[in-house]
C-alpha positions as CSV (number, residue, x, y, z in Angstrom):
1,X,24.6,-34.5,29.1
2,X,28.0,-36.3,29.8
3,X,30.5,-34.7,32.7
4,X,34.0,-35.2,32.0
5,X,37.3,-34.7,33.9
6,X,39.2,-31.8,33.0
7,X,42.6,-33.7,32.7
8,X,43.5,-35.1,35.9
9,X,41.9,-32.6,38.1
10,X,39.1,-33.2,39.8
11,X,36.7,-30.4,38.1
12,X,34.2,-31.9,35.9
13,X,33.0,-30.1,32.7
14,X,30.3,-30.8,30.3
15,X,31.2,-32.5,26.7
16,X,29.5,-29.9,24.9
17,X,29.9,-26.1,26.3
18,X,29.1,-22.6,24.7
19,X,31.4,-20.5,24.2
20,X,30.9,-16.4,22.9
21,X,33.7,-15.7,20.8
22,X,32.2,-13.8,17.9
23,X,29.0,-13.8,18.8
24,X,28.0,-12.1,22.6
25,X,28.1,-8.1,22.5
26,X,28.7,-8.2,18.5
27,X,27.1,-10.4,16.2
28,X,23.8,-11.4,18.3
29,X,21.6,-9.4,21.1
30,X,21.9,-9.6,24.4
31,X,18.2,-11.6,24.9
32,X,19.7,-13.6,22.2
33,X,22.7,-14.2,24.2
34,X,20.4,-15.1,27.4
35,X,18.4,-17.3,25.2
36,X,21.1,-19.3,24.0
37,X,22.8,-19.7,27.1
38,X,19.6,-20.5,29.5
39,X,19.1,-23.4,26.6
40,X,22.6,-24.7,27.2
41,X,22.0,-24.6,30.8
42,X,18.8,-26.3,30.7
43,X,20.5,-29.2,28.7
44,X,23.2,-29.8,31.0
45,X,25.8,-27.7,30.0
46,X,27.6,-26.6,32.8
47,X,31.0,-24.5,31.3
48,X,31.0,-21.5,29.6
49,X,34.1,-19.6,28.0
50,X,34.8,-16.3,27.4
51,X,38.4,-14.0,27.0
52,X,39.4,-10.2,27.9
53,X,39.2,-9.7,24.2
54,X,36.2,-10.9,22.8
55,X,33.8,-7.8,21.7
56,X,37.0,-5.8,22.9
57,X,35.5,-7.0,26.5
58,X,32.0,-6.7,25.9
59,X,31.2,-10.2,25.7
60,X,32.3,-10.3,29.2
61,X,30.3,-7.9,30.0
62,X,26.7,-9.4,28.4
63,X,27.7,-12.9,29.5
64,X,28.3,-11.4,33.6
65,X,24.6,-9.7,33.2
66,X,23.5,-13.0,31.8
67,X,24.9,-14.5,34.6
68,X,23.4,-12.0,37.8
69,X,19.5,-12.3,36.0
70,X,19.6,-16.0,36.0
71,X,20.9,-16.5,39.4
72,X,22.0,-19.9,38.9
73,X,24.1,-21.8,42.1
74,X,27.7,-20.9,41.3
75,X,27.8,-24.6,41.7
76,X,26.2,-25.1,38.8
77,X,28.3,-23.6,36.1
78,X,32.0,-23.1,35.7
79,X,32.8,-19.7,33.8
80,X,36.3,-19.4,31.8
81,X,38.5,-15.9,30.4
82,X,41.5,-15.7,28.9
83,X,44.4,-13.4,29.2
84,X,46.7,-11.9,26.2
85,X,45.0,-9.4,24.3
86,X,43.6,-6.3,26.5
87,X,44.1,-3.5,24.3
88,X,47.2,-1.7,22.3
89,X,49.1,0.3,24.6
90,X,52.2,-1.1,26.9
91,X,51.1,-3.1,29.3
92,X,47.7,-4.3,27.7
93,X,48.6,-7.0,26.4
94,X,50.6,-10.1,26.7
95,X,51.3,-12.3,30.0
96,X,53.3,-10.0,31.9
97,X,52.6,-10.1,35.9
98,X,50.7,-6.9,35.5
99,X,48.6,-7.8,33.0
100,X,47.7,-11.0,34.3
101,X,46.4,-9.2,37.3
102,X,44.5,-6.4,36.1
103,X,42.8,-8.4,33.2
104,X,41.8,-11.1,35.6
105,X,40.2,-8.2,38.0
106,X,38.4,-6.7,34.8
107,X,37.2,-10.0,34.2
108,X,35.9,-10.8,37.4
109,X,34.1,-7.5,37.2
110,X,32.5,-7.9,33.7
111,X,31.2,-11.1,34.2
112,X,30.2,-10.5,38.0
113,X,31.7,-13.5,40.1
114,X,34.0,-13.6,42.6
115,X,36.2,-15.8,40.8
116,X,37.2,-17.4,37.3
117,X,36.8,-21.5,37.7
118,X,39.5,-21.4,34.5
119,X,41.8,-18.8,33.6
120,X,43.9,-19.9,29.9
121,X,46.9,-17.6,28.9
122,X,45.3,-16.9,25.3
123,X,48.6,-17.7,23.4
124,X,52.4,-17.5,24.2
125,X,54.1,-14.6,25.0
126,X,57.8,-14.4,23.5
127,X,58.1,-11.0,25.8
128,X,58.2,-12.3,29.0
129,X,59.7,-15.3,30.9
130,X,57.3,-18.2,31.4
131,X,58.1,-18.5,35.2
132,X,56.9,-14.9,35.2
133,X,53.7,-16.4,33.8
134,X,53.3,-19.0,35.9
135,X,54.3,-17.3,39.2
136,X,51.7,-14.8,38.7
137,X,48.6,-17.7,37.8
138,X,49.6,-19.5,41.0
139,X,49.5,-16.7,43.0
140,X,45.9,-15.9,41.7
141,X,44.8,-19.2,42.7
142,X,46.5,-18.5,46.0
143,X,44.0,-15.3,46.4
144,X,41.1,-17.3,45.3
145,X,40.4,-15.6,42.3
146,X,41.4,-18.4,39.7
147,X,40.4,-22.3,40.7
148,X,42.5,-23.7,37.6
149,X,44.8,-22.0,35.1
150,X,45.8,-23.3,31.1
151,X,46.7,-22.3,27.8
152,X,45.3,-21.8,24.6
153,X,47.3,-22.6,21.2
154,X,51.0,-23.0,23.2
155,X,53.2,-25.8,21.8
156,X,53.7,-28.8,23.7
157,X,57.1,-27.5,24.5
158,X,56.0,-24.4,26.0
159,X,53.5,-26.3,28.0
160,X,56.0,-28.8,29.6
161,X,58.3,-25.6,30.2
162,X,55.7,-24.5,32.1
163,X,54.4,-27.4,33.8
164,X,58.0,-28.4,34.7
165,X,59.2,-24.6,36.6
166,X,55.7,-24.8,38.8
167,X,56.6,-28.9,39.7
168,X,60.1,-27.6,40.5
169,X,59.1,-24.0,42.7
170,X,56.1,-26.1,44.1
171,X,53.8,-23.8,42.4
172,X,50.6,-24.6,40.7
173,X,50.6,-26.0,36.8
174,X,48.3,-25.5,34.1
175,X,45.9,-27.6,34.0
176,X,44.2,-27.5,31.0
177,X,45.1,-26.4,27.2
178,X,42.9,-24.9,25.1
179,X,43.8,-26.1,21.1
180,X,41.9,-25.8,17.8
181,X,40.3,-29.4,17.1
182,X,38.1,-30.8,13.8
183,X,38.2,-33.3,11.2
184,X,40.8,-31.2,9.1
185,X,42.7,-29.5,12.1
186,X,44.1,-32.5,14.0
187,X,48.1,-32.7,14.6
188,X,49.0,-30.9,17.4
189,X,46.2,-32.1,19.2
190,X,46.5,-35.7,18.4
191,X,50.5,-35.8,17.9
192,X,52.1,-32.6,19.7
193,X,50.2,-33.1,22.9
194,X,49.8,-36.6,22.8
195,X,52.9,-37.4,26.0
196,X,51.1,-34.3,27.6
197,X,47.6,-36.3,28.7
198,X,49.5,-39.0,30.3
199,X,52.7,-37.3,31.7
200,X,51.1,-34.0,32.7
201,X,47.2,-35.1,33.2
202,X,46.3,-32.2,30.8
203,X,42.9,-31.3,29.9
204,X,41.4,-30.0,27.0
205,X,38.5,-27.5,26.0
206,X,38.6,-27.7,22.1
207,X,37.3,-24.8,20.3
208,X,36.1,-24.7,16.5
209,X,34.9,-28.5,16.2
210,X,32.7,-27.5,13.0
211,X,36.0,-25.5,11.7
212,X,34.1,-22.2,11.5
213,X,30.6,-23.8,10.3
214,X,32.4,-25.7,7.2
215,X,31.9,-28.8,8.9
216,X,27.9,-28.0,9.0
217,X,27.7,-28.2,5.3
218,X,26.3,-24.9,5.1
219,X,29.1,-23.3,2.5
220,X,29.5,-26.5,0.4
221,X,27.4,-24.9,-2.4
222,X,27.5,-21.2,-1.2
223,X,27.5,-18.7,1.1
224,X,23.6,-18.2,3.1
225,X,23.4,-14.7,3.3
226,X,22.0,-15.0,7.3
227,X,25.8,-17.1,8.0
228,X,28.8,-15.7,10.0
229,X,30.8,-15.2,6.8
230,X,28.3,-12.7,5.0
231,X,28.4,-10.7,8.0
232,X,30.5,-7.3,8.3
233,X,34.2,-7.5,9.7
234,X,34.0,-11.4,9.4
235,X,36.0,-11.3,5.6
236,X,39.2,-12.6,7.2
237,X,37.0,-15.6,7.9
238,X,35.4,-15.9,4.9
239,X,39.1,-15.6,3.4
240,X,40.2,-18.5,5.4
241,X,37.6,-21.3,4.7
242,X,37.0,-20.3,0.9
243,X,40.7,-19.9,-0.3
244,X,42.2,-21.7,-2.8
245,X,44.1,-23.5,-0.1
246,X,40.9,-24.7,1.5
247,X,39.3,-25.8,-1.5
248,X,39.9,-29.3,-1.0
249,X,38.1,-29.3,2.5
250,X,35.1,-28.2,0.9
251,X,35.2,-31.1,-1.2
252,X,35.7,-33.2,1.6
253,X,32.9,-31.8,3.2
254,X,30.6,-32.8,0.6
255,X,31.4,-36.6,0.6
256,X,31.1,-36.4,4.9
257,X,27.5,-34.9,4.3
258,X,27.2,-38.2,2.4
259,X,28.3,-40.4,5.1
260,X,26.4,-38.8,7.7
261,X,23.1,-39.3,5.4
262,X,23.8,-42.6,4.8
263,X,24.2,-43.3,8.7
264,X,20.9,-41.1,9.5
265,X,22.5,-38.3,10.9
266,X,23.3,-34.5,10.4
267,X,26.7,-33.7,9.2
268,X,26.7,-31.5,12.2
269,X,25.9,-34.0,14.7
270,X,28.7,-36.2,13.3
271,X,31.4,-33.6,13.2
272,X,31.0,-32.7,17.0
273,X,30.4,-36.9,17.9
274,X,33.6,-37.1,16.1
275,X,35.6,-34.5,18.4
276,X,33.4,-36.3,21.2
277,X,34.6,-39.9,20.9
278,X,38.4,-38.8,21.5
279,X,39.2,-39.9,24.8
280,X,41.4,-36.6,25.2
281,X,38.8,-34.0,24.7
282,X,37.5,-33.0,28.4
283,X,34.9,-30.3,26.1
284,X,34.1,-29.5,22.8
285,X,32.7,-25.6,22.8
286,X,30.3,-25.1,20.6
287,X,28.8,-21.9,18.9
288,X,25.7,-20.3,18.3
289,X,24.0,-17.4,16.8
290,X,20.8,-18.5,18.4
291,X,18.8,-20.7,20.8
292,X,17.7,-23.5,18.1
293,X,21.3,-23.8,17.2
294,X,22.1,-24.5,20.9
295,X,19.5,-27.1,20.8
296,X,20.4,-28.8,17.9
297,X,24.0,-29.1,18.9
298,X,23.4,-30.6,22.0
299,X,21.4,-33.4,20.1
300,X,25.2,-34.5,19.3
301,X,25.6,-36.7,22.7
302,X,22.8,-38.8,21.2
303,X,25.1,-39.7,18.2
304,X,28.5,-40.6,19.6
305,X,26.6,-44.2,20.1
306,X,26.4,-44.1,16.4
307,X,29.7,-43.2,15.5
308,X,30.9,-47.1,14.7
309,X,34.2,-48.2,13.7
310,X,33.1,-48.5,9.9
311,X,32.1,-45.1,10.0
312,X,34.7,-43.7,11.9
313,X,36.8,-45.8,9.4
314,X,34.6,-44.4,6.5
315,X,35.6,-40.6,7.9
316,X,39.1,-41.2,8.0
317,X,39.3,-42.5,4.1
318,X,37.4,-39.7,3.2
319,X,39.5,-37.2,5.2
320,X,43.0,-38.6,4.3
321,X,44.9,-36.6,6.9
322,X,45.5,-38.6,10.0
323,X,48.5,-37.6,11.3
324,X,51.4,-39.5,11.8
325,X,54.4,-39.5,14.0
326,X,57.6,-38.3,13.0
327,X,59.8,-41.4,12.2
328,X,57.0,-43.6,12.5
């Protein structure tokens, strides 16, 4: 396993991490949950994410249990939530003061630690003043119950509004953004944020780098009936990656799973090497529905080495969507 920087800070995260969204206290059982993440562990991985909302909290909860059984140093691991969506009535949601603090406490309950090594603020709140926002992070990491504090999906703009009002009231910044990043989901993260790695020293713990299992393979023909989108609940997912609008990816996806069998590699491997060799990418979270899955995604550090510059080139022709810079 590789250890990264997050940002500028100096908290170092694993390349590849595991993350629970859709998966811990819904999709998979517990002892598959403990399975999958005692496998990461044992790789190397050394950050796990999680958010108030996932499993409506639940996922917390399994991940915390998870956590007590194994007994691991709390050296070892760094453990993430997020704050935004805590349920439906005032006050539950958003990034108010007092929902900062009282999902942050519930947090620290569910997943049994005495504090959150990252806290993101899950997306933007239009509701309440971003100084609000950041006042009430710092003063967390004051009390000792955050170490670092980010975002997850805010613009660039929002970000530096952010970063600039802590720098001015001497408070703490974010550290560390949280963006959707894959082979077809690439311009904020390369464009957007790109004055935000050098002038702010931002981080970044990408989430989706196999763009919901398209980048796998696995749906270039059809849907496997044991995959996330044949399962109950998921058909805004399945709506997503197989509209009309997507279509075109799909195709894509077929000529990658060429490349990566001509270079002697799984597509799989070669979509997470790919989020891998950006210099800007602190961690790429990965997925899994079980253990082997785990396993075989770690095997992804041992391709980046592969990942030339004719067959990055070879990607990007295939792709046909780097972005490009407004006036440029």
């Amino acid at each position: 396993m590789e250890y990264r920087h997050l940002g500028k800070s100096g908290l170092q995260v694993s390349a590849l991490s595991l993350g629970s969204w859709v998966t811990f206290g819904s999709q998979i059982g517990d002892d598959v949950a403990e399975s999958c993440m005692k496998c990461a562990y044992d790789a190397g991985v050394n950050f796990f994410d999680n958010a108030e909302t996932y499993a409506s909290g639940k996922s917390e909860t399994v991940m915390g249990t998870i956590l007590k059984k194994m007994a691991w140093d709390r050296s070892t691991y760094v453990v993430s939530s997020k704050v935004f969506w805590g349920g439906k009535l005032p006050n539950q949601m958003g990034l108010s003061r007092k929902h900062i603090f009282e999902a942050c406490h519930n947090a620290l309950k569910r997943l049994q630690v005495d504090y959150l090594d990252l806290y993101y603020c899950h997306r933007p709140d239009p509701n309440t003043p971003i100084e609000e926002t950041v006042r009430a992070m710092h003063d967390l990491i004051a009390q000792g119950k955050v170490l670092y504090w980010g975002t997850s999906e805010w613009s660039s703009q929002q970000i530096m509004e952010a970063w600039m009002i802590a720098r001015e009231h001497k408070l703490c910044p974010p550290t560390m953004e949280q963006p959707q990043y894959n082979m077809f989901h690439r311009e904020r993260f390369e464009i957007e944020y790109a004055r935000l790695y050098s002038s702010c020293g931002m981080g970044t713990t990408i989430w989706s780098p196999l763009a919901s299992g398209l980048l796998t393979g696995k749906y270039n023909d059809k849907i496997p009936a044991d995959t996330r989108l044949s399962k109950p609940g998921m058909e805004w997912l399945k709506e997503r990656i197989l509209s009309e609008e997507a279509k075109p990816n799909i195709e894509k996806t077929k000529k990658l799973s060429k490349l990566a069998s001509q270079a002697g590699i799984s597509l799989t491997h070669m979509a997470l090497a790919w989020c891998l060799k950006n210099p800007n990418v602190s961690s790429v979270i990965t997925g899994a529905s079980k253990a082997s899955q785990v396993a075989d995604n770690m095997k992804a550090m041992d391709v980046v080495e592969k990942m030339t510059p004719d067959l990055m080139e070879a990607i990007e022709k295939v792709l046909d969507n780097k972005p490009v810079e407004a006036g440029m």
